[in-house]
DODREN-757767 format. One record per residue (C-alpha): residue number from 1; chain; x, z, y. Coordinates in steps of 0.02 Angstrom, whole numbers, plus 50000, padded with zeros to 5 digits. Each point is the difference from the previous one (the first is absolute). Example, Ala and Ser with C-alpha at 12.3 -4.5 7.8 and 13.67 -1.06 7.14 Angstrom:
BEGIN
+-------+------+-------+-------+-------+
| torti | firo |     X |     Z |     Y |
+-------+------+-------+-------+-------+
|     1 |    A | 50615 | 50390 | 49775 |
|     2 |    A | 50069 | 49967 | 50172 |
+-------+------+-------+-------+-------+
END
This chain:
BEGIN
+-------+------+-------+-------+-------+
| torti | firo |     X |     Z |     Y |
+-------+------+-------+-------+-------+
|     1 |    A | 50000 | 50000 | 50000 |
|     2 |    A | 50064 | 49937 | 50163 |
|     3 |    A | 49998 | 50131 | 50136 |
|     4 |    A | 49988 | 49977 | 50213 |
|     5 |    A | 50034 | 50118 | 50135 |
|     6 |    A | 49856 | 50059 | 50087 |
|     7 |    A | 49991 | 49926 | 50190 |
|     8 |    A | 50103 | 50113 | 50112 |
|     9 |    A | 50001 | 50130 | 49855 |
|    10 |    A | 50122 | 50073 | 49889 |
|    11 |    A | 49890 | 49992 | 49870 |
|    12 |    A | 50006 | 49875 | 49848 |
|    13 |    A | 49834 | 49912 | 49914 |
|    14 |    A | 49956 | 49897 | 49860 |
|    15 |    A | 49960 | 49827 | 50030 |
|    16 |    A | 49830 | 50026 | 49899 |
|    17 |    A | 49906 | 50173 | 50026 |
|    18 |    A | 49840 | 50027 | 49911 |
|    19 |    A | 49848 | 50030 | 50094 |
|    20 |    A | 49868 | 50124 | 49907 |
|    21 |    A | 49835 | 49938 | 50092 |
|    22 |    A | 49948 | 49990 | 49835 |
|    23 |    A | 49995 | 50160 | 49962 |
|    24 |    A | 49864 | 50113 | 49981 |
|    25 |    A | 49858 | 49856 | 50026 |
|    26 |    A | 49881 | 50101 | 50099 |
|    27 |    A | 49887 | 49902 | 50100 |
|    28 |    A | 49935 | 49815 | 49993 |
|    29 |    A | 50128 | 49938 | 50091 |
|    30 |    A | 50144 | 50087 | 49909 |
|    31 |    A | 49935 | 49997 | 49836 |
|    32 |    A | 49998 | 49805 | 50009 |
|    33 |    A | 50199 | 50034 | 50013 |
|    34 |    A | 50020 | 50089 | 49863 |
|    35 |    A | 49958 | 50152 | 49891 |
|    36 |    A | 50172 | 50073 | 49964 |
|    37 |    A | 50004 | 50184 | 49923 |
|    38 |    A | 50135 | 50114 | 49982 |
|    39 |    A | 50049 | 49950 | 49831 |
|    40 |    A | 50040 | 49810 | 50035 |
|    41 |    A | 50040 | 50067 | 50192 |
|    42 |    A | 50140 | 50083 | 49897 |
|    43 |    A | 50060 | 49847 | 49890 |
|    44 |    A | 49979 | 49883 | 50157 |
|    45 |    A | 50144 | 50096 | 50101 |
|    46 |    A | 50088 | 50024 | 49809 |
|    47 |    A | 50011 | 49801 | 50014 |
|    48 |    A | 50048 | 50013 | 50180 |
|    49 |    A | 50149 | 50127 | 49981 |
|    50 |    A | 50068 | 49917 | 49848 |
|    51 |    A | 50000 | 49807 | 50120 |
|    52 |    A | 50077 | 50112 | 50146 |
|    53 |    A | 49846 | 50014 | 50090 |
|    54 |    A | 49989 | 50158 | 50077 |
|    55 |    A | 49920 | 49983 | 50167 |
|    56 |    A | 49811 | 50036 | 49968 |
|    57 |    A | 49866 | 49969 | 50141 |
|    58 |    A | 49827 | 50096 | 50030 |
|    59 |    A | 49860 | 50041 | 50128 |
|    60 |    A | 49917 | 50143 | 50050 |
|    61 |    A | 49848 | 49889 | 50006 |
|    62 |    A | 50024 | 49931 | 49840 |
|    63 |    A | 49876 | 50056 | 49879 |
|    64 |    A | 49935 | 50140 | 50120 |
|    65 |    A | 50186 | 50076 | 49972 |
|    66 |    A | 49976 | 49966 | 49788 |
|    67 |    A | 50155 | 49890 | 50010 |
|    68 |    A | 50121 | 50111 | 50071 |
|    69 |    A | 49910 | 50137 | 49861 |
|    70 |    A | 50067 | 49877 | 49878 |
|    71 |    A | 50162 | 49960 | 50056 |
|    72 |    A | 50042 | 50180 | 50022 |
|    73 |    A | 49971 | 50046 | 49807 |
|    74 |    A | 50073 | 49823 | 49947 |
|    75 |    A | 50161 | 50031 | 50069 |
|    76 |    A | 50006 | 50194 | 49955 |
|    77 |    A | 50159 | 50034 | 49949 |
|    78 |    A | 50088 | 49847 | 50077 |
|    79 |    A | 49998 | 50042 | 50195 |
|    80 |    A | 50187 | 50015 | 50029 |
|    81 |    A | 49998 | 49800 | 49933 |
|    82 |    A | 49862 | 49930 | 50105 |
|    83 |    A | 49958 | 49938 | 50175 |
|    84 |    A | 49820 | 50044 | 50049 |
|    85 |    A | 49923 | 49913 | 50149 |
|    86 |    A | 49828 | 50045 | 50054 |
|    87 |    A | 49890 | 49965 | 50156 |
|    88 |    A | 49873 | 50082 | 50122 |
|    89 |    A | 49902 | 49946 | 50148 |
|    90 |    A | 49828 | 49927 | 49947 |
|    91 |    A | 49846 | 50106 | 49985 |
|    92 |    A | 50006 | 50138 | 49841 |
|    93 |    A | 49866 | 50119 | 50020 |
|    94 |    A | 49836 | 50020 | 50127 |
|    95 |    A | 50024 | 50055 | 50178 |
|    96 |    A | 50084 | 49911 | 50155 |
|    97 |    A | 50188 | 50064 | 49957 |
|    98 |    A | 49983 | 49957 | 49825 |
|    99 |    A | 50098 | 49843 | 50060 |
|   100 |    A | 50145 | 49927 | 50097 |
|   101 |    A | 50172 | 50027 | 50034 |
|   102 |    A | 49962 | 50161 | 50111 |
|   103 |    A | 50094 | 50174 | 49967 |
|   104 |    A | 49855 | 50068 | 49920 |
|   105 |    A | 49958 | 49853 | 49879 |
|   106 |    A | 50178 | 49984 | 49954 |
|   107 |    A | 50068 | 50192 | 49947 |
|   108 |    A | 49842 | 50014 | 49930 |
|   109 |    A | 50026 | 49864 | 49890 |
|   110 |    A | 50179 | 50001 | 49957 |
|   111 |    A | 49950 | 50174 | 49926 |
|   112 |    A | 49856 | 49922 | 49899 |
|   113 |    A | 50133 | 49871 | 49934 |
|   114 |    A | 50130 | 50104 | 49959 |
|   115 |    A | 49897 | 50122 | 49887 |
|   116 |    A | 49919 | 49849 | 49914 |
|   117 |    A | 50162 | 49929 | 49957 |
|   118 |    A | 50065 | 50174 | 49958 |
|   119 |    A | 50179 | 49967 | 50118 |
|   120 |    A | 50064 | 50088 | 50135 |
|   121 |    A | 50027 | 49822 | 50092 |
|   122 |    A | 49967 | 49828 | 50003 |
|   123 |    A | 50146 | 49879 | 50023 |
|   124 |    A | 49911 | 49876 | 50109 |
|   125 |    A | 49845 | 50019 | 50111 |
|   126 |    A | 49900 | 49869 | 50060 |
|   127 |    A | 49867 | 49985 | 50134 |
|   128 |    A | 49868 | 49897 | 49915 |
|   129 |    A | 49943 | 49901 | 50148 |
|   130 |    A | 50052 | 50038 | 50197 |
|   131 |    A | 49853 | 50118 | 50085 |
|   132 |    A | 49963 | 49960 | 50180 |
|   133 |    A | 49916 | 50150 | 50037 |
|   134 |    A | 50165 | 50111 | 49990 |
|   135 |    A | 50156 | 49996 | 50117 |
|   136 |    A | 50130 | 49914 | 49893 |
|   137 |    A | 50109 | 50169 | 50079 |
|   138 |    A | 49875 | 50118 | 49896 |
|   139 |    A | 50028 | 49896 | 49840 |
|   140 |    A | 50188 | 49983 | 50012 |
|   141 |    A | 50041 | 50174 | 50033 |
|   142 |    A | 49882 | 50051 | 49880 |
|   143 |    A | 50107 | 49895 | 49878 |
|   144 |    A | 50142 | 50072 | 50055 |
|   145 |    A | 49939 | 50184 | 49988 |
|   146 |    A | 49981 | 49957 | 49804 |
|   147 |    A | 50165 | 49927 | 49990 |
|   148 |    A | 50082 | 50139 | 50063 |
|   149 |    A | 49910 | 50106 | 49887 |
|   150 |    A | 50057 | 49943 | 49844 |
|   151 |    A | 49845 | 49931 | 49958 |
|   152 |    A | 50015 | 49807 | 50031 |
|   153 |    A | 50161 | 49896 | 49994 |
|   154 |    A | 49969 | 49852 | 50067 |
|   155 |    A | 49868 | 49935 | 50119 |
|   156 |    A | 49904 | 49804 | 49973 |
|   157 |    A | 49844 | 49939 | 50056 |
|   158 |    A | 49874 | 49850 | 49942 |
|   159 |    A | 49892 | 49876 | 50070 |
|   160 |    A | 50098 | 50013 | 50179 |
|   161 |    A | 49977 | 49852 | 50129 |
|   162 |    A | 50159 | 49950 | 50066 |
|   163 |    A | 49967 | 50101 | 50160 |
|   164 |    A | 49952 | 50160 | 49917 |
|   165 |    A | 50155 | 50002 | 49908 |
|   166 |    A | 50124 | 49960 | 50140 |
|   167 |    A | 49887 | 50139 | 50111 |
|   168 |    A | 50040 | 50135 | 49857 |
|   169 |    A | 50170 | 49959 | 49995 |
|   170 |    A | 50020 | 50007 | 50179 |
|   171 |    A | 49923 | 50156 | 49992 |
|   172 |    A | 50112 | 50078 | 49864 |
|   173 |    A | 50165 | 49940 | 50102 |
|   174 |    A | 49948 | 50082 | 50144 |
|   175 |    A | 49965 | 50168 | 49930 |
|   176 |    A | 50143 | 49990 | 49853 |
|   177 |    A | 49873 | 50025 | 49891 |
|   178 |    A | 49993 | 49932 | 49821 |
|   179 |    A | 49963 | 49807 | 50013 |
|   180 |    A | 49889 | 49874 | 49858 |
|   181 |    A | 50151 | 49923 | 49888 |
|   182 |    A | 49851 | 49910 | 49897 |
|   183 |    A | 49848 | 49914 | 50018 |
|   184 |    A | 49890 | 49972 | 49873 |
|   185 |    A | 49919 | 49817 | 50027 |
|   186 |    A | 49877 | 49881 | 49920 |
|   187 |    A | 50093 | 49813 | 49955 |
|   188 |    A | 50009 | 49893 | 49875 |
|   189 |    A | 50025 | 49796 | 49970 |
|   190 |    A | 49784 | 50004 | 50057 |
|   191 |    A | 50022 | 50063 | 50168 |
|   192 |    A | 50184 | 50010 | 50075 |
|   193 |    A | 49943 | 50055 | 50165 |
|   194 |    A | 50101 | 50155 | 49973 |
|   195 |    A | 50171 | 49881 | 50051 |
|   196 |    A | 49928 | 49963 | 50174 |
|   197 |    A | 50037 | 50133 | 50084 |
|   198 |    A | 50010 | 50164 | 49894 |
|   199 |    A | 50155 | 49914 | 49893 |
|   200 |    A | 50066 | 49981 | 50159 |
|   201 |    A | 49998 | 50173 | 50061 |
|   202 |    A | 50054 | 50081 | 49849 |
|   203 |    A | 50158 | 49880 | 50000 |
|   204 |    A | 50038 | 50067 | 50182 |
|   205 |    A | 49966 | 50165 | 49992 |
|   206 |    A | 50025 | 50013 | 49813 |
|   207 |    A | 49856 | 50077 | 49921 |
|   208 |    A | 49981 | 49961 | 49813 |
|   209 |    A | 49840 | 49928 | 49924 |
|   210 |    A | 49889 | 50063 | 49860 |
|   211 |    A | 49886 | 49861 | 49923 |
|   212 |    A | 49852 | 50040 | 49960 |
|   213 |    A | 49881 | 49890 | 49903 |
|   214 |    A | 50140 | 49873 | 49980 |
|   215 |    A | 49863 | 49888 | 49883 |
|   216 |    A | 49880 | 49985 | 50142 |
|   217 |    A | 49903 | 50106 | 49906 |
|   218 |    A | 49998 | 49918 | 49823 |
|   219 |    A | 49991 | 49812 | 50057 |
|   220 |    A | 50193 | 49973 | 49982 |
|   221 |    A | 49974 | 50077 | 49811 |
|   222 |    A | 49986 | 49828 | 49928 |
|   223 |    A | 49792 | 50010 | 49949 |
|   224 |    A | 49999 | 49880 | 50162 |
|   225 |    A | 50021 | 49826 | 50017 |
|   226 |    A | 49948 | 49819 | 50026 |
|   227 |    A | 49956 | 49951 | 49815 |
|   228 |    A | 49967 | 50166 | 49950 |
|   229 |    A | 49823 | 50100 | 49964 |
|   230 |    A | 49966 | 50140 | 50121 |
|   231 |    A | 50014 | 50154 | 49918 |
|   232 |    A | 49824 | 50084 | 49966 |
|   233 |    A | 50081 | 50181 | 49974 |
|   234 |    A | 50138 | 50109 | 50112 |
|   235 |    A | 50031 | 50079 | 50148 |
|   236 |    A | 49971 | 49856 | 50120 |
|   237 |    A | 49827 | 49966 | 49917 |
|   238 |    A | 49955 | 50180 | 49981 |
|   239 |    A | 50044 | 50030 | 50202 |
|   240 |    A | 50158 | 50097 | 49975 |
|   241 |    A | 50106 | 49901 | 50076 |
|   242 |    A | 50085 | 50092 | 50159 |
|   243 |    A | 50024 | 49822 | 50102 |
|   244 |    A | 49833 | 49920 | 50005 |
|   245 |    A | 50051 | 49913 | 50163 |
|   246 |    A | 50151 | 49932 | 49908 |
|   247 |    A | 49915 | 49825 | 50003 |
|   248 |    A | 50057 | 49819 | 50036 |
|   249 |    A | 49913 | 49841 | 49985 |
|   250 |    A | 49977 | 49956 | 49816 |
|   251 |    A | 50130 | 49857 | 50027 |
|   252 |    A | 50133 | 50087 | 50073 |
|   253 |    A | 49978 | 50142 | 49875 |
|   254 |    A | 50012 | 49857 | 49874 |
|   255 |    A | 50147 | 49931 | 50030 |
|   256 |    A | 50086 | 50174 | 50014 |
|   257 |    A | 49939 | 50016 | 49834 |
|   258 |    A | 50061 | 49849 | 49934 |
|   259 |    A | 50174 | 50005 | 50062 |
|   260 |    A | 50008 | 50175 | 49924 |
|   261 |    A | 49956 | 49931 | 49814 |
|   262 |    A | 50118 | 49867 | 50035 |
|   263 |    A | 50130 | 50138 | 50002 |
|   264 |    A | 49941 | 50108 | 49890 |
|   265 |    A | 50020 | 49841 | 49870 |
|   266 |    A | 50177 | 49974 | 50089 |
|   267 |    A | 50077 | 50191 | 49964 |
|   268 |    A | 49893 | 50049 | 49844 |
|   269 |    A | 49925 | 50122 | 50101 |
|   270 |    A | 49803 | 50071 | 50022 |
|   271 |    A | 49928 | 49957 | 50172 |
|   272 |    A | 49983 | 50161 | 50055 |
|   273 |    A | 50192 | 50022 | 49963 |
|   274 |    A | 50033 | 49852 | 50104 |
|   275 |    A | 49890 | 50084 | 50149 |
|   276 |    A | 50094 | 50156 | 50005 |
|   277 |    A | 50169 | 49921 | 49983 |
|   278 |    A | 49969 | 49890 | 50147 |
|   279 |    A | 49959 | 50171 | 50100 |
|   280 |    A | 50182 | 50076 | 49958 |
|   281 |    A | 50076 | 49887 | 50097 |
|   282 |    A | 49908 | 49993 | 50164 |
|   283 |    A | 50093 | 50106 | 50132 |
|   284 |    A | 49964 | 50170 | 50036 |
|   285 |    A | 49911 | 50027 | 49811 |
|   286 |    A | 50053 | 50181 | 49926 |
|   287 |    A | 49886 | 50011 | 49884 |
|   288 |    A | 49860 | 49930 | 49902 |
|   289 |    A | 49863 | 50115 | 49956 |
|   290 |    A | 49929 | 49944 | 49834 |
|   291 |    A | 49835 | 50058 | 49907 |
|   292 |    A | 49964 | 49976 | 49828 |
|   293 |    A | 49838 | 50053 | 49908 |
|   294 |    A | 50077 | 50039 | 49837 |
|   295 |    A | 50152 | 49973 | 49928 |
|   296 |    A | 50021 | 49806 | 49958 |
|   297 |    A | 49974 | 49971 | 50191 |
|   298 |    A | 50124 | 50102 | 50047 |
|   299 |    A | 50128 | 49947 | 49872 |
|   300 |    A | 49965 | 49806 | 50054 |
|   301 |    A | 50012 | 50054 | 50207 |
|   302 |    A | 50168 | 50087 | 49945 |
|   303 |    A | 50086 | 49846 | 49968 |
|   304 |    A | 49988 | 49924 | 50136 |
|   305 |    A | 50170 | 50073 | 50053 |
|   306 |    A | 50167 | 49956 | 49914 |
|   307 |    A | 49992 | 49820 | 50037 |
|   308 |    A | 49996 | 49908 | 50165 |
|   309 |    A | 49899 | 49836 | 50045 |
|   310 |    A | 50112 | 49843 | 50065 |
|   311 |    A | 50004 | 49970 | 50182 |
|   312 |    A | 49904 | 49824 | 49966 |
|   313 |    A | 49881 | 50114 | 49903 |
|   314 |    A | 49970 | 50111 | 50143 |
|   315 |    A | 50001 | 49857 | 50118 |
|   316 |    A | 49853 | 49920 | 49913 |
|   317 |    A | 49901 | 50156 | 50009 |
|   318 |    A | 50042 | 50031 | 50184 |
|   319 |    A | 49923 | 49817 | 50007 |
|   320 |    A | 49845 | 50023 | 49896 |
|   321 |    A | 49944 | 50169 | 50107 |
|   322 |    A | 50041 | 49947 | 50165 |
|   323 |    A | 49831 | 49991 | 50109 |
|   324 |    A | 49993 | 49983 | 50195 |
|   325 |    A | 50060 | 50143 | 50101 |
|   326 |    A | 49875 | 50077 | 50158 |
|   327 |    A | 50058 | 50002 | 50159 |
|   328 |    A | 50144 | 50058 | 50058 |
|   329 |    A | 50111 | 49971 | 49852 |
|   330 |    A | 49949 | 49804 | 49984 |
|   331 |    A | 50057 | 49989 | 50175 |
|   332 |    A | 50183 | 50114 | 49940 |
|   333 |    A | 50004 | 49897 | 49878 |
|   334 |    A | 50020 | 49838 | 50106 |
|   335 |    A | 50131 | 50071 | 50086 |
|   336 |    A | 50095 | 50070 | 49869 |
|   337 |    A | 50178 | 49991 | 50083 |
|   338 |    A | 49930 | 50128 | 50115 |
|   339 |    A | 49890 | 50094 | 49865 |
|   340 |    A | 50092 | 49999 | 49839 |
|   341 |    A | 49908 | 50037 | 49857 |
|   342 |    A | 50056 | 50126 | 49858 |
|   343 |    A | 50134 | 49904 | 49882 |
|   344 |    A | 49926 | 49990 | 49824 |
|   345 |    A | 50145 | 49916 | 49929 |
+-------+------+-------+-------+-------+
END
C-alpha cells in the first residue's frame, strides 16, 4: 500500500481509506448503503489491515451515530494500528443547536463520538459541510481548543466552496491556530468540477484531498454502459446513492463509459479499478475513501492500487470526461499563459 503525506501535515495516509457509511443501516437512506454489523464490520477492517489499509472514515450522522458504534467494537483491540477520521456539523438530534459548526454543537459532539468509538481521540476531524450561521473564528478556535486537548489531531473539513476554505485558512493564520490539512471532496471521472478551482487551491496552499464517492455513486462500478441492461437492483435503484446530482447527459456519460471498458479490456482490469486508478493520479488526491458492502467488493476496490494506468490511458479518460467549464474558468482557460492550469502529467 502506497502511502501520501497529508497536505501541510506531518501526518502519513493510505492512498485508499475505507469509508463505513455502510454501517449500521439505520434509516431509508442509509440502509440502501448497506447493512454492515459488527461481525463482518470486524472482518471488513481484518481485510483492510492485512492490504495496509488503516485509515478508516465515519460520521456522526451516519446511521444516527450506529456507524461509529460499529467501528468502535470492530477495531477493539487494534487502536494503536488505525487512523480514525470522523465528522460533525449537520443536524443530530432536535432543537436549534443540535447543528452546525458552533462551540456548543461541536464539544458536544466530539464527546458523543469519542464514547461511541470507545477512543480517547480521533486522528482527523472533519466539518461535514461549511455553516454560515457561525463566525468561521468560533469554529476554528473551537478546533483548536480540541487539538490542544489531546482530543483531536488533525483538523479537515468537507463540502467547502473555494472561498470558505481560503476564509478558514485565513482565519487559522491569523490567530496561529490549528489550520484544515484535508478536505474531504466529491470527484470522480462523472463530474470533475472538483479540478476547477478547489484542485487549484489545495495545490497552492497544500491541503490534501479525501475522495469521497469516487464511483459517482455506483455508476463508475461497471453495471453502466451503452450496450448494457440497467440494473433493476442496488443502491442507485434503491435511492442510496449519496450523489444524485452526479448526472450528465446520457451521451457524455456514454462515452466516459466506453472509454473506460476500452481500458479495462486494455490492463485486464474491472472498470471500477480503472475509475479509481485514474483518481490517484490527479493532483492534490491523498486518499480515496472506498465502501464496500461485503467483502468481495472490497477485495475487488482493493486492487485498484499496485499498478498504474499509461499516460495515453489517462489521457483518453481525461478526453472522454471533459464537459464545458462555467464561467470564469472557460474564460482562464483561454488565457492559459496567464492562468495555468494544474499539471496532470
Amino acid at each position: 500500500m502506497e502511502y501520501r503525506q497529508l497536505g501541510a501535515s506531518g501526518l502519513f495516509v493510505p492512498v485508499l481509506s475505507f469509508g463505513t457509511a455502510t454501517f449500521g443501516g439505520q434509516g431509508d437512506f442509509f440502509k440502501a448503503w448497506g447493512n454492515t454489523q459488527v461481525d463482518e464490520a470486524t472482518r471488513l477492517v481484518d481485510l483492510c489491515l492485512d492490504a495496509g489499509v488503516n485509515l478508516f472514515d465515519t460520521a456522526d450522522i451516519y446511521s444516527d451515530g450506529a456507524s461509529e458504534e460499529i467501528l468502535g467494537k470492530a477495531i477493539q483491540g487494534k487502536r494503536d494500528n488505525v487512523l480514525i477520521s470522523t465528522k460533525a456539523t449537520f443536524t443530530f438530534g432536535q432543537g436549534p443547536n443540535n447543528q452546525g459548526s458552533s462551540r456548543f454543537h461541536l464539544l458536544k459532539q466530539c464527546e458523543a463520538s469519542l464514547k461511541r468509538l470507545n477512543t480517547d481521540h480521533i486522528d482527523i476531524y472533519h466539518m461535514h459541510g461549511f455553516d454560515g450561521n457561525t463566525p468561521v473564528e468560533e469554529t476554528l478556535r473551537t478546533l483548536d481548543d480540541l487539538v490542544q486537548s489531546g482530543k483531536v489531531r488533525y483538523i479537515a473539513c468537507s463540502n467547502f466552496s473555494g472561498w470558505h476554505l481560503m476564509k478558514s485558512l485565513a482565519v487559522s493564520e491569523k490567530y496561529g491556530w490549528n489550520r484544515y490539512v484535508a478536505h474531504q471532496v466529491y470527484y470522480s471521472l462523472v463530474n470533475r468540477e472538483y479540478e476547477w478551482e478547489l484542485m487549484p487551491l489545495g495545490i497552492d496552499q497544500n491541503v490534501g484531498a479525501f475522495i469521497w464517492s469516487p464511483l459517482a455513486g455506483g455508476r463508475l462500478g461497471g453495471k453502466y454502459g451503452r450496450n448494457k441492461p440497467k440494473p433493476t437492483e442496488g443502491r442507485v435503484v434503491e435511492g442510496g446513492s449519496p450523489v444524485p446530482q452526479a448526472v450528465v447527459p446520457e451521451e457524455t456519460f456514454y462515452t466516459i463509459t466506453d472509454a473506460l471498458d476500452e481500458v479495462a479490456e486494455e490492463t485486464g482490469k474491472s472498470v471500477a479499478q480503472v475509475s479509481l486508478n485514474w483518481l490517484l493520479h490527479r493532483p492534490t488526491v491523498s486518499s480515496i475513501v472506498i465502501g464496500a458492502r461485503n467483502e468481495e467488493q472490497l477485495k475487488q476496490n482493493l486492487e485498484s492500487v499496485g499498478w498504474n494506468l499509461t499516460t495515453d490511458q489517462i489521457k483518453k479518460l481525461d478526453a472522454a470526461s471533459d464537459v464545458p467549464t462555467i464561467y470564469p474558468y472557460w474564460h482562464q482557460r483561454q488565457n492559459l499563459t496567464l492562468n495555468p492550469l494544474p499539471k496532470f502529467y
